[in-house]
N, CA, C and O atoms as a GROMACS GRO file, in nm:
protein
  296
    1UNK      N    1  -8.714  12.940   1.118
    1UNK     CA    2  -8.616  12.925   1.012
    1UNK      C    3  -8.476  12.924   1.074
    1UNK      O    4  -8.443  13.005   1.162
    2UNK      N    5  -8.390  12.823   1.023
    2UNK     CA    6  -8.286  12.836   1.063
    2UNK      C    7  -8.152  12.952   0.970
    2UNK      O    8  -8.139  12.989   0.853
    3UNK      N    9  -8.065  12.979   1.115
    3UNK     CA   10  -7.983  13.069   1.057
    3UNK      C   11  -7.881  13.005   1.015
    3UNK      O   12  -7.827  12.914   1.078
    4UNK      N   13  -7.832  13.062   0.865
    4UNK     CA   14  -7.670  13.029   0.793
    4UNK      C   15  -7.573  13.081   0.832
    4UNK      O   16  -7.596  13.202   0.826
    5UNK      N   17  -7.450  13.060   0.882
    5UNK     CA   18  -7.345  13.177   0.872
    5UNK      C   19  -7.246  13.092   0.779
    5UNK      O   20  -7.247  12.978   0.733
    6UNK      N   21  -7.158  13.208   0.775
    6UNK     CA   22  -7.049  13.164   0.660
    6UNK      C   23  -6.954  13.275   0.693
    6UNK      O   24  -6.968  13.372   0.768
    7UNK      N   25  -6.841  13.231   0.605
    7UNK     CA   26  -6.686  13.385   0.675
    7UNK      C   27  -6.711  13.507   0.684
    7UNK      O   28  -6.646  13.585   0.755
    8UNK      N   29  -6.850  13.550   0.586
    8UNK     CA   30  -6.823  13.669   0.616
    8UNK      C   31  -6.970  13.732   0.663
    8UNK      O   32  -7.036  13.834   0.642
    9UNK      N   33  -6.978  13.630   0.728
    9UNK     CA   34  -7.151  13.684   0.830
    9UNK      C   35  -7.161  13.642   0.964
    9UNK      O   36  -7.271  13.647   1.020
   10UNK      N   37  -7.037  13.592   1.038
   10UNK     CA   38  -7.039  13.590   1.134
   10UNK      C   39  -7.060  13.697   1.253
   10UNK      O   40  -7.053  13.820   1.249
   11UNK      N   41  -7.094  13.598   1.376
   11UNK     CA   42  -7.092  13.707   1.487
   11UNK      C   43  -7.037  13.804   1.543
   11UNK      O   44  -6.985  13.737   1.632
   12UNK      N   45  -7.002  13.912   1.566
   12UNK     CA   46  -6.925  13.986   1.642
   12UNK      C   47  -6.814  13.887   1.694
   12UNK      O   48  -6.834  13.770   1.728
   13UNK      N   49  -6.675  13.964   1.696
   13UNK     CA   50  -6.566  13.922   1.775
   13UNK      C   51  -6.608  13.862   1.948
   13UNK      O   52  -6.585  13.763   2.016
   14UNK      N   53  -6.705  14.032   1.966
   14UNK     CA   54  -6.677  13.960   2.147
   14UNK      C   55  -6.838  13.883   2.171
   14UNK      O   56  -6.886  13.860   2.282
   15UNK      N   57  -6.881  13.862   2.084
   15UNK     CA   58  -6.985  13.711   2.138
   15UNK      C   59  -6.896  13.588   2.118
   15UNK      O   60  -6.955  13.482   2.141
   16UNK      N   61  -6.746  13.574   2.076
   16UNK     CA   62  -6.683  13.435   2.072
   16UNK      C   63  -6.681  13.443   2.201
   16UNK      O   64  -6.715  13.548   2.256
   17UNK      N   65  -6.621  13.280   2.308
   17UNK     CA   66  -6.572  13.301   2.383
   17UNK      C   67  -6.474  13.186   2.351
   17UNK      O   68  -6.492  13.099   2.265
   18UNK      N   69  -6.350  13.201   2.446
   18UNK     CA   70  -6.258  13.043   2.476
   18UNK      C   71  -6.278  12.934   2.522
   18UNK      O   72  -6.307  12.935   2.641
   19UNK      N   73  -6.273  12.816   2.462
   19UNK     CA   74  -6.307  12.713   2.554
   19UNK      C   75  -6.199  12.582   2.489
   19UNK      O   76  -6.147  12.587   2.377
   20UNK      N   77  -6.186  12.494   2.568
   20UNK     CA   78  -6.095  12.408   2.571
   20UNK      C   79  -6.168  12.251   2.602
   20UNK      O   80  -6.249  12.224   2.691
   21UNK      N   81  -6.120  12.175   2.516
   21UNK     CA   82  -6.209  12.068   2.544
   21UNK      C   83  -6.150  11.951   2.661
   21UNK      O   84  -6.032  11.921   2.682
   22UNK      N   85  -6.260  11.903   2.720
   22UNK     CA   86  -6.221  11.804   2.851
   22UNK      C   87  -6.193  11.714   2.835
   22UNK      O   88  -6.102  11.675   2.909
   23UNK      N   89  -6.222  11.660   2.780
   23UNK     CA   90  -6.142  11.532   2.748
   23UNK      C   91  -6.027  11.492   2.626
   23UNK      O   92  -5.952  11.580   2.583
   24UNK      N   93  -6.024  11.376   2.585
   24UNK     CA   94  -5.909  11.298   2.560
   24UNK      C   95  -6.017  11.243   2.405
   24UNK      O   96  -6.125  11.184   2.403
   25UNK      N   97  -5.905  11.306   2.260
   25UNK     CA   98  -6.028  11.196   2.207
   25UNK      C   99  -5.909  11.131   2.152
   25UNK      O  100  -5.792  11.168   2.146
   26UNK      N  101  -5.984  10.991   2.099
   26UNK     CA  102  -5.892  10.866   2.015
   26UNK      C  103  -5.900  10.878   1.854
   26UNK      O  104  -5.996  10.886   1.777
   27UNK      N  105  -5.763  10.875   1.835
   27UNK     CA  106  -5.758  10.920   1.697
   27UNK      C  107  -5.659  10.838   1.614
   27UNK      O  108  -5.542  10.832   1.651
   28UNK      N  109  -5.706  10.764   1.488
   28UNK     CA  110  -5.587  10.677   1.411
   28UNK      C  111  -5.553  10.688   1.259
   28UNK      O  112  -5.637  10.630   1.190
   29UNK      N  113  -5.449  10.749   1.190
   29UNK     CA  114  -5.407  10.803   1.086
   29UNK      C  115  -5.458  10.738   0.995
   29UNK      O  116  -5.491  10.621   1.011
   30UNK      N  117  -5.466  10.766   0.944
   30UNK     CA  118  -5.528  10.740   0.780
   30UNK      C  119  -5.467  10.822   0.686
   30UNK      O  120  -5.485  10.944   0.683
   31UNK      N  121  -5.366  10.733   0.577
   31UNK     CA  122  -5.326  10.817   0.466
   31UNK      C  123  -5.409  10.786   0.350
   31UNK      O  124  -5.451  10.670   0.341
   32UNK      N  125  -5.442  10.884   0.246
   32UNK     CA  126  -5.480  10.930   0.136
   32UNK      C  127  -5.641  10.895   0.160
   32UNK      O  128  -5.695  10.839   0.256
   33UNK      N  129  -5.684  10.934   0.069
   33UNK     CA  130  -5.842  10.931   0.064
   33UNK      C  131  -5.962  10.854   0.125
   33UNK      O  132  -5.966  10.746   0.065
   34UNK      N  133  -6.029  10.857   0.187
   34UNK     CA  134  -6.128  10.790   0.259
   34UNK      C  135  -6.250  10.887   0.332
   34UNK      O  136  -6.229  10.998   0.381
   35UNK      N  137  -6.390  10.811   0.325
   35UNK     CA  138  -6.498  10.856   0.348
   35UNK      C  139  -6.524  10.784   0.514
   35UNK      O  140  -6.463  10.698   0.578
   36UNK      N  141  -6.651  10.873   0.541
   36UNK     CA  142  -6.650  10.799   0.676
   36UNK      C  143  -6.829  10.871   0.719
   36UNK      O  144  -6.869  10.987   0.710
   37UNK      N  145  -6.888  10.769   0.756
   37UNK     CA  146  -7.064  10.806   0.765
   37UNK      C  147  -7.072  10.837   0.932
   37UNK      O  148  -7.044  10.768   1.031
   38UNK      N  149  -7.124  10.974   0.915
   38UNK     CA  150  -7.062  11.056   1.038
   38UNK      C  151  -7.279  11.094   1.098
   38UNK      O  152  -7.371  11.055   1.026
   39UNK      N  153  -7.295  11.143   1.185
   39UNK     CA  154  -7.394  11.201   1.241
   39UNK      C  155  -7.429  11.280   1.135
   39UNK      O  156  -7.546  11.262   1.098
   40UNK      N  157  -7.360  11.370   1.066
   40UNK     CA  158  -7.403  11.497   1.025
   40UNK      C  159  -7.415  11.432   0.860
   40UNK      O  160  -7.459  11.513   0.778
   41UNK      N  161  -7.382  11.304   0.812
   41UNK     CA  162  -7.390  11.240   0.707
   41UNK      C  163  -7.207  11.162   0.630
   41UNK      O  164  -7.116  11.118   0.700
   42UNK      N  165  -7.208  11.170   0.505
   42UNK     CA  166  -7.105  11.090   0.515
   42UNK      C  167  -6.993  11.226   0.439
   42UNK      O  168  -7.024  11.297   0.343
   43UNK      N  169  -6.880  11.228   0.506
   43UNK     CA  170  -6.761  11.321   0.459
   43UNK      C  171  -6.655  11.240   0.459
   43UNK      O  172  -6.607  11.145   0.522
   44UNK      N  173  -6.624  11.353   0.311
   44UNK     CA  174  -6.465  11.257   0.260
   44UNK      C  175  -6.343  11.361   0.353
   44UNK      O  176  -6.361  11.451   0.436
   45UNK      N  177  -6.236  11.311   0.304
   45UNK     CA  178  -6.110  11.341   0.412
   45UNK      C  179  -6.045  11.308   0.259
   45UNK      O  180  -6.084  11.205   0.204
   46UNK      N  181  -5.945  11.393   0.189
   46UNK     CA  182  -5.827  11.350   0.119
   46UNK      C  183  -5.753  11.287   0.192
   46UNK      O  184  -5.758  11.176   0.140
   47UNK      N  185  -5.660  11.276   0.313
   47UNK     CA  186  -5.538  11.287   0.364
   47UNK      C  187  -5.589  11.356   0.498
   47UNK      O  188  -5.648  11.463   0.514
   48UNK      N  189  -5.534  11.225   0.622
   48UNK     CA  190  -5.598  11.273   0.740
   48UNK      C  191  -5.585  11.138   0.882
   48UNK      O  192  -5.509  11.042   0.897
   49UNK      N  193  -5.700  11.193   0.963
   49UNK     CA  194  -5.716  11.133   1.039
   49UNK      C  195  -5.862  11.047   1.075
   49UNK      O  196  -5.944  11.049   0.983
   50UNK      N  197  -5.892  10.995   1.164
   50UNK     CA  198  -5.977  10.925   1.143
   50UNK      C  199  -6.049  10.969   1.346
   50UNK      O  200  -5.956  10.954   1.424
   51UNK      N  201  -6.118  10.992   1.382
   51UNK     CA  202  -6.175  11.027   1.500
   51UNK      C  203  -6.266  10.997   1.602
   51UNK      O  204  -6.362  11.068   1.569
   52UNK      N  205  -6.309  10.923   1.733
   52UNK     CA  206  -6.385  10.857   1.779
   52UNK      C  207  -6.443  11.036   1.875
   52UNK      O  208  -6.357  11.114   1.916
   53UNK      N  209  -6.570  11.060   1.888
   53UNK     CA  210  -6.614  11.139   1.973
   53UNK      C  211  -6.626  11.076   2.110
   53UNK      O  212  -6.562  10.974   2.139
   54UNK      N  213  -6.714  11.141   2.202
   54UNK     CA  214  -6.725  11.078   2.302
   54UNK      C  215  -6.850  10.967   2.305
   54UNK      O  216  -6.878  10.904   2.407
   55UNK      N  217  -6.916  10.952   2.188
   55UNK     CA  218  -7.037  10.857   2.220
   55UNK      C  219  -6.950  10.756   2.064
   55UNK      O  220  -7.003  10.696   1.970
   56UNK      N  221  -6.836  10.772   2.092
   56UNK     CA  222  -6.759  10.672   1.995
   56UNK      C  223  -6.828  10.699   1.835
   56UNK      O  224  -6.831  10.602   1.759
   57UNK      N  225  -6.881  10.828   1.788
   57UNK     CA  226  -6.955  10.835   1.711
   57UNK      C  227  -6.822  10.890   1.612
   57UNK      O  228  -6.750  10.977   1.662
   58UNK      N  229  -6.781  10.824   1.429
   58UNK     CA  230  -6.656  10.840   1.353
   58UNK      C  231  -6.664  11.016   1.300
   58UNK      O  232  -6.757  11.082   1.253
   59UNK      N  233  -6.564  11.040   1.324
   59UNK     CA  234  -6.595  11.182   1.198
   59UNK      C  235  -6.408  11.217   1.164
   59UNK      O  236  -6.332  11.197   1.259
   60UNK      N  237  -6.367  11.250   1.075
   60UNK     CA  238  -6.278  11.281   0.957
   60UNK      C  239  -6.200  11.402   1.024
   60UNK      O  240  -6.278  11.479   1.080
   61UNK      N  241  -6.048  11.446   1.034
   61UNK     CA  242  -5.986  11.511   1.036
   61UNK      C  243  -5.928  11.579   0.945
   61UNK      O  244  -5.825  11.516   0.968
   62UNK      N  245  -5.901  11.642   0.871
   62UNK     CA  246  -5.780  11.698   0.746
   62UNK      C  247  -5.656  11.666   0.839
   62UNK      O  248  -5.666  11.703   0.957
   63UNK      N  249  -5.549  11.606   0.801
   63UNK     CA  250  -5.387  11.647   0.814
   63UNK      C  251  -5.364  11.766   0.890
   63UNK      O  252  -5.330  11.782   1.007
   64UNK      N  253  -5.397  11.870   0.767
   64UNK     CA  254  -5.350  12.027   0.849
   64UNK      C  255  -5.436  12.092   0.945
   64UNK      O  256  -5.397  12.175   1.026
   65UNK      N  257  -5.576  12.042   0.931
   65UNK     CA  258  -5.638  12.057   1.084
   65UNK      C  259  -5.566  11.984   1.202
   65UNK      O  260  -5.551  12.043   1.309
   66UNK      N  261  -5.534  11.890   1.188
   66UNK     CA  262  -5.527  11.822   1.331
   66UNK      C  263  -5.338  11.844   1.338
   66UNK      O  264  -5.283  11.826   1.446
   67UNK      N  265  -5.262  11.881   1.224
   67UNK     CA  266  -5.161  11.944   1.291
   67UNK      C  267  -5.138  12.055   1.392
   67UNK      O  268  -5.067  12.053   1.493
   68UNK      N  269  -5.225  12.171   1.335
   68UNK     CA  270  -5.212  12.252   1.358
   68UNK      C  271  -5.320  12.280   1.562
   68UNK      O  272  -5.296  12.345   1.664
   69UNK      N  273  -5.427  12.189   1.520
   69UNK     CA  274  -5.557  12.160   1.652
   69UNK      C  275  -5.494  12.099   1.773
   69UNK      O  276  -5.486  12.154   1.883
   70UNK      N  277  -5.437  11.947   1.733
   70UNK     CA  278  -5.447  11.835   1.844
   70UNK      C  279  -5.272  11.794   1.884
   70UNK      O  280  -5.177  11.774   1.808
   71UNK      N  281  -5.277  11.792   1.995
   71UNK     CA  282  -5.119  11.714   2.072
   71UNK      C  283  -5.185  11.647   2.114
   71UNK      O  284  -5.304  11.651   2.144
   72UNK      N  285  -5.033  11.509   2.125
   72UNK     CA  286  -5.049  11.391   2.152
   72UNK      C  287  -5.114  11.406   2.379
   72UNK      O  288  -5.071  11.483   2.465
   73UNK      N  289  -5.202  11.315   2.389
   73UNK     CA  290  -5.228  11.328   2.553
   73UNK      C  291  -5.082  11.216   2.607
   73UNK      O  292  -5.013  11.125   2.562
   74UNK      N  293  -5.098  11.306   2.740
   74UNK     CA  294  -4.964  11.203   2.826
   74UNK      C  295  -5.054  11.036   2.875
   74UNK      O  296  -4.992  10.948   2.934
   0.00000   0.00000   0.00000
């Protein structure tokens, strides 16, 4: 059986650890509403971004996620 978590059943603090991602992903704005058929199925985005993984596979940003997540690469 698989396990659920949710906010307030998570793991202990010190089983998190830090990690930082290696690469570079490609990303192109998208204002107001739009869906997008992702691996995990299809998710909407009010207001956002639009996202290529590394196997170029699409998935959806929020605005205030990726303000607050992603800087521009040099």
């Amino acid at each position: 059986m698989s396990r659920l978590f949710f906010k307030g059943s998570l793991p202990p603090d010190d089983e998190f650890k830090y990690y930082v991602k290696k690469g570079t992903t490609r990303i192109a704005r998208v204002e107001g509403p739009f869906s997008v058929d992702t691996r995990e199925g299809l998710m909407h985005c009010e207001d956002g971004y639009l996202a290529l993984d590394n196997n170029d596979d699409p998935y959806p940003i929020a605005k205030d996620v990726f303000d607050t997540v992603y800087e521009p690469a040099d």
